[in-house]
C-alpha positions as CSV (number, residue, x, y, z in Angstrom):
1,X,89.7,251.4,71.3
2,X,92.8,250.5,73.5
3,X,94.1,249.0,70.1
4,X,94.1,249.5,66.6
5,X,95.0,247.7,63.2
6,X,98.4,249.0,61.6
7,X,101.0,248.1,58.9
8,X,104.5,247.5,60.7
9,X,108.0,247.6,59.4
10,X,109.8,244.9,62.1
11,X,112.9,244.8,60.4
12,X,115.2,246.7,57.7
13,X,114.5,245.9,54.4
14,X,111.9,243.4,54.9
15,X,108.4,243.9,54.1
16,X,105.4,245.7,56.3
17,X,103.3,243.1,58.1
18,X,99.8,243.6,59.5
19,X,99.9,244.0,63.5
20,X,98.5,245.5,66.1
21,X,99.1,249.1,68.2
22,X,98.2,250.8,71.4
23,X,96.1,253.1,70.6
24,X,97.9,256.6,72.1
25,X,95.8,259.7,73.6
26,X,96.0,263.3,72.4
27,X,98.4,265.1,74.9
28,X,98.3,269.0,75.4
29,X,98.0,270.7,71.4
30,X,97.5,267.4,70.5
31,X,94.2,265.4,68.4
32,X,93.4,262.1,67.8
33,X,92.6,261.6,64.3
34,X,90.7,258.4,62.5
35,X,93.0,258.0,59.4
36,X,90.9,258.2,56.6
37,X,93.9,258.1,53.9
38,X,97.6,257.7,54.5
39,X,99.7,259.1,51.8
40,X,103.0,257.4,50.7
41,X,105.7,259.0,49.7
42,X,109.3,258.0,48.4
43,X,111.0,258.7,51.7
44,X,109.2,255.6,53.3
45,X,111.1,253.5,51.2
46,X,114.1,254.4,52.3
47,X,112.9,254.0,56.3
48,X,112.4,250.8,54.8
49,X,115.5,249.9,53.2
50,X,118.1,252.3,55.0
51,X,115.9,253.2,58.2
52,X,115.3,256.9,57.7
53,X,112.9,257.9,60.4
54,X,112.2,254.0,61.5
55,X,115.3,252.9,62.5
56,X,114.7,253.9,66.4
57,X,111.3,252.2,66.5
58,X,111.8,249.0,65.4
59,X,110.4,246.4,65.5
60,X,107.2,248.0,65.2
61,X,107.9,251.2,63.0
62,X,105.1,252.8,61.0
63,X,104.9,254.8,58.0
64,X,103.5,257.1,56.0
65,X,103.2,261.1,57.1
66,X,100.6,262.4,55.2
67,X,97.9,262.3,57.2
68,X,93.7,263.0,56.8
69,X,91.2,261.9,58.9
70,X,88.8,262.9,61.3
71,X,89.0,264.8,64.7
72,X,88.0,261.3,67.5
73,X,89.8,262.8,70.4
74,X,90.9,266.5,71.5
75,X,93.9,267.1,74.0
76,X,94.1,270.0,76.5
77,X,94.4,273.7,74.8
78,X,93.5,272.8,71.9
79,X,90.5,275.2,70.3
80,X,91.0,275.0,66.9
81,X,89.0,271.2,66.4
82,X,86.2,269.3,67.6
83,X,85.3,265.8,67.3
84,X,84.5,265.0,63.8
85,X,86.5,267.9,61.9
86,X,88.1,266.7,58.8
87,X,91.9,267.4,59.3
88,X,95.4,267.0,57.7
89,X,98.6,267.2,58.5
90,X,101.8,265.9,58.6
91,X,103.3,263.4,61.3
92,X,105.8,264.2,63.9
93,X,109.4,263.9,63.1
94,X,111.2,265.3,66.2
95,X,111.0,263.4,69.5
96,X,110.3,260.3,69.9
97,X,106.4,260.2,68.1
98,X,106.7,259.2,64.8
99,X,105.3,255.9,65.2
100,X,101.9,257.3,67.4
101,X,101.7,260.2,64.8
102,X,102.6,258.2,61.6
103,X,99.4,256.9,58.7
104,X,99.5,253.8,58.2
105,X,97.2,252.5,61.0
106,X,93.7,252.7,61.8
107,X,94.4,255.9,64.5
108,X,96.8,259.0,64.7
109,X,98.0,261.8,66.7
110,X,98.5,265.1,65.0
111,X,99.7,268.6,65.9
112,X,96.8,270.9,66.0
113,X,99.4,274.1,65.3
114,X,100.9,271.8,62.3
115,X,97.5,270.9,60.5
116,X,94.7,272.6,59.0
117,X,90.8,271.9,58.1
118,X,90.3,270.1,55.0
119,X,88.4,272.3,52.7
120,X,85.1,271.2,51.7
121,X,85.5,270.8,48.1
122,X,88.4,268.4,48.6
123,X,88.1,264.5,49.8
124,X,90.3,262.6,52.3
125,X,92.9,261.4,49.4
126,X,92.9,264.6,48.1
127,X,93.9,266.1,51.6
128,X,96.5,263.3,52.0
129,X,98.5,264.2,48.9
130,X,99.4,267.7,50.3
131,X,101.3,268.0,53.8
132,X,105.0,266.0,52.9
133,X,105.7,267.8,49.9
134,X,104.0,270.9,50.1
135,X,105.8,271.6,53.5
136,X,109.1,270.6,52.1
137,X,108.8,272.4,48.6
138,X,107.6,275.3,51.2
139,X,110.8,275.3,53.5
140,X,113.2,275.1,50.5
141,X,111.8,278.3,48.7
142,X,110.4,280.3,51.5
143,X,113.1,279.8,54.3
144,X,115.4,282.1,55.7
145,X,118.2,278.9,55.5
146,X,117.2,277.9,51.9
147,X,116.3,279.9,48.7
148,X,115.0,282.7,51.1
149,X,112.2,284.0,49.1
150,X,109.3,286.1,50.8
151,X,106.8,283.5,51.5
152,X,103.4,284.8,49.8
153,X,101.6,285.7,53.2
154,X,99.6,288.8,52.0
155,X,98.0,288.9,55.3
156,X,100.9,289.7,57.4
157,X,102.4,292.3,54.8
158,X,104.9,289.4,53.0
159,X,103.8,290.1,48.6
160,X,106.8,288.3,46.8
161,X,107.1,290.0,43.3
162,X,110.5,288.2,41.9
163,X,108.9,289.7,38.2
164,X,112.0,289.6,36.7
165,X,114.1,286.8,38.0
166,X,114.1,282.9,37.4
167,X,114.0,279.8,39.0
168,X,114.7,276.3,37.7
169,X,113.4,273.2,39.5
170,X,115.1,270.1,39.1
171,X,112.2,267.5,38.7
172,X,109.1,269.0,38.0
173,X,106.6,266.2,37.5
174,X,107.7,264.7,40.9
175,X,104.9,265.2,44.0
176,X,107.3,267.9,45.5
177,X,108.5,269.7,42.0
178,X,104.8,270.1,40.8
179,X,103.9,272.0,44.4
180,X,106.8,273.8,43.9
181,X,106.0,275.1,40.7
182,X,103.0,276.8,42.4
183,X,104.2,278.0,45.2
184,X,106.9,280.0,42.7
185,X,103.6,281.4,41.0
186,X,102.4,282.4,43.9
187,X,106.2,284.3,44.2
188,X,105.7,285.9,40.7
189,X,108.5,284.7,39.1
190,X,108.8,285.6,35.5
191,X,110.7,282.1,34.2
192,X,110.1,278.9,36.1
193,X,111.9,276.7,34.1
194,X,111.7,273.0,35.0
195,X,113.2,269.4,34.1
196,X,110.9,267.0,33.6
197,X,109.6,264.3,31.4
198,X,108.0,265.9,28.1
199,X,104.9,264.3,28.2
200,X,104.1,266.4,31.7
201,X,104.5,269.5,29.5
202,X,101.0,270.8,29.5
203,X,100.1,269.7,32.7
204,X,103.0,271.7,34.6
205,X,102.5,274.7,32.4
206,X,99.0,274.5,33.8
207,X,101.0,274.6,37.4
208,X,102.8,278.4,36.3
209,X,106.2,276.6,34.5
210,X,107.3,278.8,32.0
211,X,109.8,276.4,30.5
212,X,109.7,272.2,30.6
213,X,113.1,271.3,29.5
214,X,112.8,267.2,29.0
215,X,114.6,265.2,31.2
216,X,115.3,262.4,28.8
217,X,118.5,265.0,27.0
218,X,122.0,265.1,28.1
219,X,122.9,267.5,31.7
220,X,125.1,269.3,28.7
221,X,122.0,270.0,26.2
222,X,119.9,270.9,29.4
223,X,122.1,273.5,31.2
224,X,122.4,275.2,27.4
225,X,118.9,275.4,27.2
226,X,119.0,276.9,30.4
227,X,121.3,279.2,29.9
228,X,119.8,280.0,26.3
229,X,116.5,281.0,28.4
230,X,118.5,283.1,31.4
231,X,121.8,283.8,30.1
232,X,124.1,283.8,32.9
233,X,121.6,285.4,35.2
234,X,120.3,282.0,37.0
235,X,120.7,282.5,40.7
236,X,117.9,280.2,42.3
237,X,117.6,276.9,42.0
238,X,115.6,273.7,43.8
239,X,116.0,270.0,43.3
240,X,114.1,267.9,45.0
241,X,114.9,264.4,43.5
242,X,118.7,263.9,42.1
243,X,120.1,261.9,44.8
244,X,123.9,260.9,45.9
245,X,125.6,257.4,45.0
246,X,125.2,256.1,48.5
247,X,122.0,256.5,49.6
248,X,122.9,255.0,52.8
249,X,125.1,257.4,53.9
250,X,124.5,260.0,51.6
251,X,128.3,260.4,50.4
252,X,129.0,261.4,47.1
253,X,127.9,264.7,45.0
254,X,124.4,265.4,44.3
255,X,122.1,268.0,42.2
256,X,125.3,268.7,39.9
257,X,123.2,269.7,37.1
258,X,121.2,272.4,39.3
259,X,124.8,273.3,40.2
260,X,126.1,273.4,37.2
261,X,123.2,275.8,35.5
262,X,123.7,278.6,38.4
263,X,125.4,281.6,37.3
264,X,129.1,281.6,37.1
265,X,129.4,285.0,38.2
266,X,126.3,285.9,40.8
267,X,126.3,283.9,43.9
268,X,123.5,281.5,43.6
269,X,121.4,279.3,45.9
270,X,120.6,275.7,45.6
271,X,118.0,273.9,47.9
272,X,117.8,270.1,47.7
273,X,115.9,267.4,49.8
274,X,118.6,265.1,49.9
275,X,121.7,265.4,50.8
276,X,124.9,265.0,49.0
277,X,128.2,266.6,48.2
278,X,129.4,268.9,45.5
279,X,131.2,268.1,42.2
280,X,134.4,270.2,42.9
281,X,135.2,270.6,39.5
282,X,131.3,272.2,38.8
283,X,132.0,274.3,41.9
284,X,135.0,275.8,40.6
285,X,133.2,277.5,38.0
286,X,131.2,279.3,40.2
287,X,133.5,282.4,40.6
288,X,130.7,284.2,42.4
289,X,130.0,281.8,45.0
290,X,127.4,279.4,45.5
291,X,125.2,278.2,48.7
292,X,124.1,274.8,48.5
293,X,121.6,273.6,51.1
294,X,119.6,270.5,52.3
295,X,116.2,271.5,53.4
296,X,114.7,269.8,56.2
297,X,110.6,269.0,55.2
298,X,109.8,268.8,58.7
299,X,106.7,271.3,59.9
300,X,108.0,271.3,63.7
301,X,111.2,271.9,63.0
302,X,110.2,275.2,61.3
303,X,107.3,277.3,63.3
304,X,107.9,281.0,62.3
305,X,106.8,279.5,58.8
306,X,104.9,276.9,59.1
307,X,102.2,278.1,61.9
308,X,100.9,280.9,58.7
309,X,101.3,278.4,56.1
310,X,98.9,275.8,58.2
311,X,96.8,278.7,58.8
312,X,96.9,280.1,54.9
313,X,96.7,276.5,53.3
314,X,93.3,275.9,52.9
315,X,92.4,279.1,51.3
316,X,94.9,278.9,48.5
317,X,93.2,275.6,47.8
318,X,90.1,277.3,48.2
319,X,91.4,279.6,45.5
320,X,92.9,277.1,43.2
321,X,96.4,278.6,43.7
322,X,97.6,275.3,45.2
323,X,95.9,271.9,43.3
324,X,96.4,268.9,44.7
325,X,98.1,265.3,43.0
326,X,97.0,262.3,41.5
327,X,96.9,259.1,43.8
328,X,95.7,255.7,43.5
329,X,94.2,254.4,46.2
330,X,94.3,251.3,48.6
331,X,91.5,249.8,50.5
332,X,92.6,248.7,53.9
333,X,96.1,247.7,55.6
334,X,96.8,245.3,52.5
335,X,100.6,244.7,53.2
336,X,100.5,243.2,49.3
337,X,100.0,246.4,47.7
338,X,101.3,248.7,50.4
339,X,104.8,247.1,50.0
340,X,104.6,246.9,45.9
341,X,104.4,250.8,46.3
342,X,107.5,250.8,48.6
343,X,108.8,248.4,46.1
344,X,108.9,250.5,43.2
345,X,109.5,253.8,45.3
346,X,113.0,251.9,46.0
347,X,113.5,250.5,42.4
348,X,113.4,253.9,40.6
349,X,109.8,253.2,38.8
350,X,107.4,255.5,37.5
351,X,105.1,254.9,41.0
352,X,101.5,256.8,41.2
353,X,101.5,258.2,44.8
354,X,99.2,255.8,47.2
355,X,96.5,257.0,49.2
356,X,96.0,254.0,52.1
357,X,92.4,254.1,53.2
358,X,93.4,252.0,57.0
């Protein structure tokens, strides 16, 4: 096992090629996994195309960060696994790990504090659908630097209850928006109003939305809508998915039509994924202020929540209060159909998420 099989991005904006890796060893809090499925998500595109995340290891970057496999290996102070757990979690994005910790090779190093046991009643690609989004739809509700909700952990005394208020979410039918829409269950919202395409409707009312305002009608028709729903009482927001002109240096205003459906005279809050400016002339209706933030999805970056949302995760799944996405798989380290996934990921297309089976 001193190597392993693995899909590698050499250079920018060419396609992944099938090579070969070192296989690393679990350091202290640290397991080797066997990847059993490797979830893609949009973001690898853009470490292909603009090097977000890959730039640094090239010419042998790797992607994909949702992670599920089983325990091979386990480091120094590590209790929590043994060989042959099923685990997921999300690679490493501080330091310099990524490419050791990333899914799309045969062999992976997770985080034991920033993974969880794979409940029973769900599969590998199940499992590999959940860490990326769910942590980043997490951090932008439930952090102090974001929305600042009270993150629903019963157990340590935290019971959000926002009966009441509403939020809207930008993007409902994408991977993060629909986790989103269950976390702000979870939070009791009274109106979670979302943008999506109309033919999700049933599905996301299934998730807790309230509202599914179709995305397909004019940023003027939706905002009225919004406002028909909420008045002038809006004061969270989330979009995961509007994203600035320049992508490569993310200049340019973003999330305007979040912006623009926040109450003009309560300070709201705005978390996005990507960042991006302002449109100054939106901003200058908001005569009581607004906070717009980027939230970093990163589950190492953010311990004080993340640790109790590793540790509560499997037993909402358990409970059915989180359900996990639809994927379509792909057998092996085909660089084929791994890169027509990146492909249309980069070209805007209506793209099932991929669950790589290395």
């Amino acid at each position: 096992m001193s190597e392993h099989n693995a899909l590698l991005l050499t250079a920018l904006q060419t396609p992944l090629k099938a090579g070969k890796r070192k296989t690393p060893r679990p350091g202290s809090g640290e397991v080797l996994v066997r990847v059993k499925a490797a979830g893609l998500n949009p973001h690898d595109s853009k470490g292909v195309e603009y090097g977000l995340f890959t730039k640094e290891y090239l010419p042998a970057a790797v992607l994909a960060s949702d992670i599920a496999g089983t325990v091979v290996e386990v480091g120094s102070n590590v209790t929590k696994y043994a060989a042959k757990d099923r685990i997921m979690g999300q690679s490493y994005f501080l330091g310099d790990r990524l490419a050791d910790t990333a899914g799309l090779q045969e062999y992976s190093i997770l985080d034991a504090d920033h993974s969880a046991h794979i409940p029973s009643q769900l599969n590998f690609d199940d499992a590999g659908t959940l860490p990326v989004n769910t942590i980043a739809s997490f951090v932008a509700l439930f952090h102090s630097d974001q929305l600042g909700l009270t993150p629903p952990f019963l157990e340590l005394g935290q019971n959000p209850d926002y009966t009441g208020h509403s939020l809207l979410i930008i993007g409902g039918g994408s991977q993060t928006g629909k986790f989103a829409i269950q976390f702000a269950r979870m939070a009791k919202f009274s109106r979670i109003i979302t943008v999506a395409s109309a033919r999700n409707t049933d599905r996301l009312k299934a998730f807790g939305a309230t509202h599914v305002i179709d995305r397909h009608t004019s940023d003027a028709e939706i905002e009225k809508q919004v406002r028909d729903i909420v008045g002038d009482d809006l004061i969270y927001a989330y979009d995961p998915v509007s994203e600035p002109k320049d992508l490569g240096t993310f200049q340019g205003p973003s999330s305007t039509l979040a912006l623009a459906c926040l109450s003009t005279t309560k300070k709201g809050k705005l978390s996005t994924l990507i960042p991006g400016g302002v449109d100054e002339k939106v901003a200058s209706t908001k005569k009581g202020g607004y906070q717009k933030t980027f939230a970093s999805g990163m589950s190492q970056k953010h311990p004080d929540l993340m640790l109790p949302f590793w540790k509560y995760l499997p037993g909402w799944l358990e409970k059915g209060l989180v359900t996990t996405s639809e994927y379509e798989v792909v057998e092996g380290l085909d660089p084929e159909k791994v890169n027509k996934f990146l492909d249309g990921y980069r070209d805007g297309k209506p793209v099932a998420k991929a669950s790589v089976h290395p």
